[in-house]
C-alpha positions as CSV (number, residue, x, y, z in Angstrom):
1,X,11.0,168.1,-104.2
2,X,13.7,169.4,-103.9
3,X,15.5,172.2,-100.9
4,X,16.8,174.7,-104.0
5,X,12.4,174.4,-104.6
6,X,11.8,176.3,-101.6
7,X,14.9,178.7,-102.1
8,X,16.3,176.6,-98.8
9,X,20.3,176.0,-98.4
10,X,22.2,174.3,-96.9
11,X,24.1,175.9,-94.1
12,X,28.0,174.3,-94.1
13,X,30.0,175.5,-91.3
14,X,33.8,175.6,-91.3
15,X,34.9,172.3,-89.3
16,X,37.4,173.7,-87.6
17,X,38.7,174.2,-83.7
18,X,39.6,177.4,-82.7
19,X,42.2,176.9,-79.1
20,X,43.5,180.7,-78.5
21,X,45.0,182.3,-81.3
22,X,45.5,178.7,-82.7
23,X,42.9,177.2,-85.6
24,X,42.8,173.9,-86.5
25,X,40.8,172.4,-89.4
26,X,39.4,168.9,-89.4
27,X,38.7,166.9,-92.5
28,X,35.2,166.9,-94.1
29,X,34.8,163.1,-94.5
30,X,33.0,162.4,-91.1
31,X,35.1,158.3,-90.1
32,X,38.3,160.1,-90.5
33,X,36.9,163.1,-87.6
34,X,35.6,160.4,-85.7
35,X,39.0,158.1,-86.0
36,X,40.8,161.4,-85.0
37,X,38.7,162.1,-82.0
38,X,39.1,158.2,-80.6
39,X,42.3,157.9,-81.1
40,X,42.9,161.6,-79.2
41,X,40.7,159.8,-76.3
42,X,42.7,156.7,-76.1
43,X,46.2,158.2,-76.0
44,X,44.9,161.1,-73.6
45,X,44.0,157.8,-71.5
46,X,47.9,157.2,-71.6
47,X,49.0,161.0,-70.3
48,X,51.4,159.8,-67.8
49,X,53.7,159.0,-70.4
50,X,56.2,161.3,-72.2
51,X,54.9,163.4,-75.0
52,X,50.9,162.3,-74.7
53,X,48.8,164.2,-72.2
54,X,45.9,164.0,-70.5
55,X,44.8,167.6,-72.5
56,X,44.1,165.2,-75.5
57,X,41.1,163.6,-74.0
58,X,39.0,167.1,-74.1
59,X,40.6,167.5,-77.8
60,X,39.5,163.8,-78.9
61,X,36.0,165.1,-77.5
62,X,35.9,168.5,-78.8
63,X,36.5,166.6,-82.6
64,X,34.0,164.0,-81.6
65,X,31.1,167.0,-80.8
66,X,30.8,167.8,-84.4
67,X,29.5,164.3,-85.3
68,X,28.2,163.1,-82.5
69,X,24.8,165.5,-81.0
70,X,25.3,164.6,-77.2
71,X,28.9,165.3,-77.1
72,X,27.8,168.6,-78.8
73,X,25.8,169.4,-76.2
74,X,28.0,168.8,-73.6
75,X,30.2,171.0,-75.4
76,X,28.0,173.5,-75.9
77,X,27.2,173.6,-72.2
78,X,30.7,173.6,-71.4
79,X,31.5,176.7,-73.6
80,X,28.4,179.1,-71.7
81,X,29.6,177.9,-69.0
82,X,33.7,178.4,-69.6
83,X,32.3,182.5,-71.1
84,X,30.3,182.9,-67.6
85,X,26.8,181.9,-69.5
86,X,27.0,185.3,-72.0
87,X,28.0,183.3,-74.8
88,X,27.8,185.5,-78.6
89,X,27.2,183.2,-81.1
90,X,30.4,182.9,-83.8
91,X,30.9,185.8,-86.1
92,X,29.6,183.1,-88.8
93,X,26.1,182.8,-87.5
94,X,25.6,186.2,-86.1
95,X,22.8,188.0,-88.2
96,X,23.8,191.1,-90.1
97,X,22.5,194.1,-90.0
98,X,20.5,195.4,-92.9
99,X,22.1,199.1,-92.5
């Protein structure tokens, strides 16, 4: 059977990293996110030199989180702990009100 039998969806959240006022949207085929995120991590690696930083490790691991479920938890962990554990969840999940 089908999900559409059961009057299920799927729920497809934007893939995209918010940094300030700054968004940033990745691509939706999963090897070119994970290619982006390694290659953040391995030239974060060589921060000492002009123009790279080590800022692009936590990037290269922020892209990996949304393929990989133990980075996503770290990162989850990261963020309640970064908003002081009273985390709201993104205006995209938050549950409307029937008013």
């Amino acid at each position: 059977m089908r999900d559409s039998d059961f009057g299920l969806r799927e729920i497809v959240l934007p893939r995209t990293i918010r940094i300030g006022n700054w968004s940033f949207e990745l691509p939706k085929w999963a090897p070119a996110r994970m290619g982006i995120g390694v290659l953040l991590i391995l030239l974060g690696f060589l921060g000492f030199l002009p123009v790279l930083g080590f800022w692009m490790v936590p990037l290269g691991l922020m892209v990996l989180s949304y393929d990989i479920p133990r980075v996503r938890l770290w990162r989850q962990k990261v963020v309640a702990w970064w908003r002081g554990g009273k985390s709201e969840p993104p205006p995209e999940l938050r549950k409307k009100n029937p008013d």
